[in-house]
N, C-alpha and C positions, 0 to 999 in steps of 0.2 A: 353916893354921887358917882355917875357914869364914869368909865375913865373919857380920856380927849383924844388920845393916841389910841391909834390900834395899825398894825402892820398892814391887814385888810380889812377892808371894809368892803360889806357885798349889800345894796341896795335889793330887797326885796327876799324876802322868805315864803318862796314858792318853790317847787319843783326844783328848778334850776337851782337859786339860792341854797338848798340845803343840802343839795346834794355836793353841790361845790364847797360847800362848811366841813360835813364828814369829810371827804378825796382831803381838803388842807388842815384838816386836824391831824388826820392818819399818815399825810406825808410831812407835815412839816411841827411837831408838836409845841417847840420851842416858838410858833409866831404866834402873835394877839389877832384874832379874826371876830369880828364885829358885825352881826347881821341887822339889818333895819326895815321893819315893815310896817307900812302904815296901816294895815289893819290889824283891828285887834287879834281874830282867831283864824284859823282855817278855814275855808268853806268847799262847796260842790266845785269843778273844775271840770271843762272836756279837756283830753289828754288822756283818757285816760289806758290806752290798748299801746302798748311797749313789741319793741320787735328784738331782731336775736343784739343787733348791735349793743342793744340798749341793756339785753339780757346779760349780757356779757359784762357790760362795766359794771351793774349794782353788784350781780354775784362775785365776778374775781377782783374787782378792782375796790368797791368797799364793802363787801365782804356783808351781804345784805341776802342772802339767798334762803338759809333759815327762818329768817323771820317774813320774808314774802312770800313762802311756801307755808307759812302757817298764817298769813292775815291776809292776803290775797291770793287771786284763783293765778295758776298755770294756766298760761295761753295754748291752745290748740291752733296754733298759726291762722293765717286769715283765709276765709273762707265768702266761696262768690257765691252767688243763685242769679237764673234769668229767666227774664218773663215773657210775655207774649206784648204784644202790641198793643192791644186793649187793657195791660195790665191784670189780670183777673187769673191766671193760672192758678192753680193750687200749689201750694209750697212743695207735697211730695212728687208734683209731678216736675218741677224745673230742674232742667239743667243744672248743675255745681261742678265747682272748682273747690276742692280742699284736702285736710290731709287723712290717711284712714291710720294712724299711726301718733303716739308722741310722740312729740318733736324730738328731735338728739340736740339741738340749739337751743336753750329756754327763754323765754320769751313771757311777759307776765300781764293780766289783768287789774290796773290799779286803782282803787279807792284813794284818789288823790286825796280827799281829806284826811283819811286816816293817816296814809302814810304821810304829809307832812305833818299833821301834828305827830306822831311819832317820831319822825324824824327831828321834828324842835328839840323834843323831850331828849333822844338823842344825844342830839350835840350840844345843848346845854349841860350835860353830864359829863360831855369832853371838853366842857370849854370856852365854849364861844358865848360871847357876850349878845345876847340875844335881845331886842328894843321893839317890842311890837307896840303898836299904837303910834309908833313915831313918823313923820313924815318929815321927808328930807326936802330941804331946797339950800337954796343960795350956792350952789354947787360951785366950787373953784377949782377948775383941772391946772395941776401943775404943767408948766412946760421945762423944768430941769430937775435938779435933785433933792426940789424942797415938797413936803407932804401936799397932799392935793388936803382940802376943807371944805365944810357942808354944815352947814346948819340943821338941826334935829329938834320939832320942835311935838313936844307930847301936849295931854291935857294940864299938864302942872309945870312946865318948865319945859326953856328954850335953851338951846345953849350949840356950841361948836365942836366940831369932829374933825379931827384930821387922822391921815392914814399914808402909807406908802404906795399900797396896792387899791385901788376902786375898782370892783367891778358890778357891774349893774346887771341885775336878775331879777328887774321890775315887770317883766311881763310886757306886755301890748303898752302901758303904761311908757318905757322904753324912755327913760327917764333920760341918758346920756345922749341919744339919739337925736331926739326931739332939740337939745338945748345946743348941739353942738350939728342940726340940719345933715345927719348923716341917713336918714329914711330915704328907700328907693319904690315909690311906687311901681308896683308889679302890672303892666300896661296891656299885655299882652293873654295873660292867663288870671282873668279874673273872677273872683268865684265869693258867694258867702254860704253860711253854714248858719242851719236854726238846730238846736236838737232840746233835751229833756231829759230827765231821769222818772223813770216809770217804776208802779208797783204792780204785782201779780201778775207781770209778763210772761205768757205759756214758755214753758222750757223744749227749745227744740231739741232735746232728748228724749223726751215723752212725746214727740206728735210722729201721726202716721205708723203704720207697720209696721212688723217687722225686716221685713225685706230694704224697708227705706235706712231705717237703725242699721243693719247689717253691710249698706251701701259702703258705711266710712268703718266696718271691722268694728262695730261699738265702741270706738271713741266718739267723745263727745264734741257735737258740734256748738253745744252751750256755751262751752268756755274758748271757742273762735271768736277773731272780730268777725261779724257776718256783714258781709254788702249784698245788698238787692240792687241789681246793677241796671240803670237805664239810660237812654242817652241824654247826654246834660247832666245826668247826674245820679246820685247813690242814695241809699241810706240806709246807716249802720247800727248793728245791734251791739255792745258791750256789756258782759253780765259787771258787776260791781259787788257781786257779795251781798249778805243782809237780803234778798229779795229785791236788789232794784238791779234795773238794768239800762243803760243810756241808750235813746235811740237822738238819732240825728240825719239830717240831711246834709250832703253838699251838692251845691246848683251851681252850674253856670252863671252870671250875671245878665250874660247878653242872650233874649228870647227867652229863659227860664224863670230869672228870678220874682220873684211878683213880695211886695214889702209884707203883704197880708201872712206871710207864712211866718212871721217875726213872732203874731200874736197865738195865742195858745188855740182860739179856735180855727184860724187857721192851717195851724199846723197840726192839730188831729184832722183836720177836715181833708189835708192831702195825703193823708197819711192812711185815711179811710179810704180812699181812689184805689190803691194797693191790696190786693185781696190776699197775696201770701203774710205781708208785714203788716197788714191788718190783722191776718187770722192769729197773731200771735199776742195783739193788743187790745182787742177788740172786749176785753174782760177787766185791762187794767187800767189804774187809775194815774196820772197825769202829779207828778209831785212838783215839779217846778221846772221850766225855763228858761233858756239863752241864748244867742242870737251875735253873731258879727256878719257886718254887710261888705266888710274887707277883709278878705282871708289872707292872703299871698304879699309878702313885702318883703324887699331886700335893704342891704346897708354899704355902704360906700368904705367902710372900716369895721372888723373887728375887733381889734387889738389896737394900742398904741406904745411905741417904744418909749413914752411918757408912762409910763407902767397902769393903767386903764385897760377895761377888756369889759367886754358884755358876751350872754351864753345869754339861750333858750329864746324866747319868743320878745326880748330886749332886742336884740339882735335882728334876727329875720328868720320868715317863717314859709314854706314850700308849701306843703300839699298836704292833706292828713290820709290820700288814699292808702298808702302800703305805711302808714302810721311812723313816719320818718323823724316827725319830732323832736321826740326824746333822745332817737340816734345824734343829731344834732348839738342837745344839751350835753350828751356824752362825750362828743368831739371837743367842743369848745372848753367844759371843762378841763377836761384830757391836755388842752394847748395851753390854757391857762395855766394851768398846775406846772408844765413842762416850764412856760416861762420864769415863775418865779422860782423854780430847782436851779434853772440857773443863774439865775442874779444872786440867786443863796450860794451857789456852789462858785463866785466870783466871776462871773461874766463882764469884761469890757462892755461898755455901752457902744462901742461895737457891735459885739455880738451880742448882744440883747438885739438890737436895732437889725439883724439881720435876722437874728429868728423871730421878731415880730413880722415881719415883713414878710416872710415864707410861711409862717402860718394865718396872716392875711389872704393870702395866695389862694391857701390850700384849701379854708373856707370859702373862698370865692368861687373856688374851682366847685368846691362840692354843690352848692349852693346852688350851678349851673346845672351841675350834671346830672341835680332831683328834680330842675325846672325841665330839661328836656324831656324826663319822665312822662310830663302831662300835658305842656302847650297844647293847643290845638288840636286833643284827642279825645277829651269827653264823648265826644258824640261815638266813637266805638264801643264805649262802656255795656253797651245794651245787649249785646252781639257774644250770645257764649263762645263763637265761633272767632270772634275777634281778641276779645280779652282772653281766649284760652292760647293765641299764637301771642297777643302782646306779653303774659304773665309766661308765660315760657322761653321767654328773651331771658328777662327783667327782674325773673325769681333766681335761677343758678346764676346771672350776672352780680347780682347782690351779695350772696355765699362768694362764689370765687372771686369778688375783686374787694368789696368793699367791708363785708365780714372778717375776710379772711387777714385782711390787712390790720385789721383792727386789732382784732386776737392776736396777732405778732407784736401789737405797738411800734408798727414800721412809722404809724404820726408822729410818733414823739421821739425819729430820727430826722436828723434834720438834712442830711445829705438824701433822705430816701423822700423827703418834700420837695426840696430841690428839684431831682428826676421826675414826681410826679407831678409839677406845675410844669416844667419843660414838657412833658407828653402829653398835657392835658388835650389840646386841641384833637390831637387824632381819635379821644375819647367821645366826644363833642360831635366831631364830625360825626362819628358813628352812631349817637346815639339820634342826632338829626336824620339821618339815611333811615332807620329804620322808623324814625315817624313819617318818613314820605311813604315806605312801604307800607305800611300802617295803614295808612287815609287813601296808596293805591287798595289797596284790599278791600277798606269799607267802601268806594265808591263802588268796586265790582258787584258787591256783595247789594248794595242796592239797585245799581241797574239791572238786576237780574233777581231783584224782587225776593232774594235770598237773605238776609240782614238776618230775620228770626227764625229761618229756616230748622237751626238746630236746638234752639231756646227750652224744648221740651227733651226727655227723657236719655240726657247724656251725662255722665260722669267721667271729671276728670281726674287723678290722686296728683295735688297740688308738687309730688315729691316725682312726679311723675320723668324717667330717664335722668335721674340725679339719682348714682349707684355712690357718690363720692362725699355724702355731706358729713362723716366722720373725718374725711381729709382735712376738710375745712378750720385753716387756723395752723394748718402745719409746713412748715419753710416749703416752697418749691423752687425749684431753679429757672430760670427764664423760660429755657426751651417747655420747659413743665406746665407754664402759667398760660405761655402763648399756645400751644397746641389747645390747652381745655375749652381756651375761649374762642379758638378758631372754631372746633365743634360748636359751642353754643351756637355761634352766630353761624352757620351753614345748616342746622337743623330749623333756625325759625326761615333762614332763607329758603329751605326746601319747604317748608309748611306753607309757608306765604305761596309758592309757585303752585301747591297742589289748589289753595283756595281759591287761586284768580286760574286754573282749569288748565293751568300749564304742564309743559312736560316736565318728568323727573326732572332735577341739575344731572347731566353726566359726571361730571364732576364739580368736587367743591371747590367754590371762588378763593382766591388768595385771600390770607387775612386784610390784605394793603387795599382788595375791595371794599370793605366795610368803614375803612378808617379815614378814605379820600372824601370830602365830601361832595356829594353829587345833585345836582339840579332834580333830577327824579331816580325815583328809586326803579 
């Protein structure tokens, strides 16, 4: 018989869910952790391209680095190509952005099936009472110090669950969300995604030349996420291991999306329009499947000082361009975990109550600061000339702000949340100023009949005037932090000025330029 108690309970054994099972087995061994998932086994998943945030917490944080360096591929960071207008270029001939080197940050290729049924396997070995087949409702969230309750009801028996801790890691399903009206439709940045898993997809290590192979130092551009970048929208190659490898779309909604691309003949049929991401499918065969027509949603709460929390796609979910997702799951986790160290290590309800509320914050904060990323900029996606000044903000801002902070565990101080929800705004501003500069540039770059100008025979090494990414992760002192980032931003601001035909800067703008926000850039 199931026990009734368990200290946590985490709705859903996906992704999110089991990774937060290992993190609270390995920090906390003396609590009862209870996962619940209403389907029976694992299945296919998109998610599956991980970035370095993310690389960081499986490796150091639970301790997962041998075993996805033997069952999954190393990521070769993300990698662009662009086309011509007519779409039909040939793949050796476009443009790219990527890297000619291993990454020193590792970064990994997931077979989400695999790794969470390994991962069940896992943490059933460590402990956690694990309920697949179960579906949760009649949900009772506490509001003081008595257990929250949930009804669990399998094919042979119903019965009741209580816990201390709930946190929900149901997915899109978004189980705490939905019943307690905390979903924030995303109004602004609307997008959906069709994609698949393919067999005997050409290996872009094997196409073209040598000279093209020598282009990235023969590293492999196989084991990159690959975007064929156009405007309104991308579509990406991920290998998977075993011979499959995920391709997918994301579109804009408004002017882009058309419903036909849902069903499988449509979506090879736009996918045959494409002569480079053709040429690489054009042999293989179509294995199954998937489709969301609402990509982007936010949440009105994170956490609550009633001891409740949701992580991953339960939660809210940005953009999958530079594959932020699973960063996401890593965060929240990471605040979760923090939360209940301290109610374990004696925290007032006080101080619970203040560090839910600052890690509230902090997700709200980030949550904003991966929307500014993409509002209103698809349409430069097309443009090697654009996306190579936006990825050159937007790549060393990542490493130096939001990497590096990570690898410290500066989130799971709570006076150093504090100062980063107080500064947020001039972040904000900044990161809006540079999409006005942005969209000034693509509009030049049109008037002037220039947009795909450069789309053919240019390479850029994604690592490109980043001499520092072994820094990365190592204390700096303020003066240290602000100078690096005053560089970035005064290099894409001279890039930006050379595009729209301006004269050199004389000199570089204060950092207080970037951070004020401005009507036009």
């Amino acid at each position: 018989m199931p026990k009734h108690h368990f200290d946590i309970a985490i709705l859903g054994a996906g992704l999110a869910g089991n990774l937060l099972a290992r993190q609270l087995r390995q920090t906390f061994p003396h609590l009862t952790v209870g996962m619940f998932e209403k389907s029976q086994s694992t299945s296919f998943k998109v998610g599956e391209s991980t970035v370095e945030i993310t690389g960081n917490y499986l490796t150091r944080r639970l301790g997962l680095e041998n075993y996805l360096t033997e069952h999954h591929i190393v990521k070769n960071g993300l990698r662009f190509f662009f086309d011509q207008e007519n779409r039909q270029a040939p793949l050796i001939e476009m443009s790219e952005i990527g890297g000619i080197d291993t990454p020193f940050h590792k970064a990994f290729q997931l077979d989400r099936a695999r790794l969470e049924t390994d991962l069940l396997q896992m943490n059933q070995e460590d402990g956690v009472e694990l309920h697949m087949g179960s579906r949760v409702s009649a949900l009772q969230l506490s509001s003081d110090a008595s257990p929250h309750t949930f009804s669990v009801d399998t094919h042979s028996q119903k019965w009741t669950a209580q816990c201390r801790w709930l946190i929900d890691a149901s997915g899109r399903s978004s189980i705490l969300a939905r019943q307690e009206n905390l979903r924030i439709p995303e109004s602004q940045h609307t997008l959906a995604a069709v994609w698949g898993r393919f067999k005997n997809v050409a290996n872009l290590d094997e196409v073209g030349p040598d000279t093209f192979r020598q282009r990235v130092h023969g590293t492999s551009r196989h084991s990159s996420t690959t975007h064929f970048c156009y405007p309104g929208y991308w579509i990406w190659f991920i290998p998977l291991g075993q011979d499959i490898v995920s391709v997918g779309i994301v579109m804009e909604r408004p002017g882009c999306w058309q419903d036909h691309l849902r069903k499988a003949k449509g979506f090879v049929d736009f996918l045959k329009e494409h002569h480079a991401a053709w040429s690489l499918l054009h042999e293989a065969d179509l294995v199954d499947i998937g489709s969301f027509q609402h990509l982007t949603y936010g949440t009105r709460q994170y956490f609550s000082q009633y001891r409740w929390g949701m992580t991953g796609e339960a939660a809210a979910f940005t953009d999958p361009f530079y594959s932020p997702g699973s960063d996401f799951i890593a965060l929240e986790n990471d605040l979760i975990t923090n939360m209940i160290r301290s109610e374990e290590e004696g925290a007032s309800a006080e101080q619970l109550h203040n560090l839910v509320n600052r890690s509230n914050d902090y997700m709200h904060f980030r949550y904003e600061a991966s929307m500014r990323l993409y509002r209103n900029i698809y349409s430069l996606f097309g443009s090697y000339e654009l996306l190579k000044l936006k990825w050159q903000l937007d790549f060393p801002s990542y490493y130096h702000i939001w990497l590096s902070e990570f690898m410290q565990d500066l989130h799971l101080n709570e006076e150093f949340l504090a100062d980063k929800i107080q500064e947020q705004q001039p972040v904000l501003n900044a990161l809006s100023n540079f999409s006005q500069l942005f969209l000034k540039v693509e509009h030049h770059l049109h008037s002037t009949k220039a947009y795909y100008r450069k789309n053919l025979g240019q390479f850029t090494n994604a690592l490109e005037g980043i001499d520092w990414v072994e820094e990365v992760g190592h204390a700096q002192t303020p003066r240290q932090f602000f100078t690096r980032l005053h560089e970035i931003f005064n290099c894409t601001q001279e890039q930006a000025h050379q595009l729209l035909g301006m004269n050199t800067m004389e000199k570089p703008f204060p950092l207080s330029h970037f951070l004020t926000l401005r009507t036009s850039a």
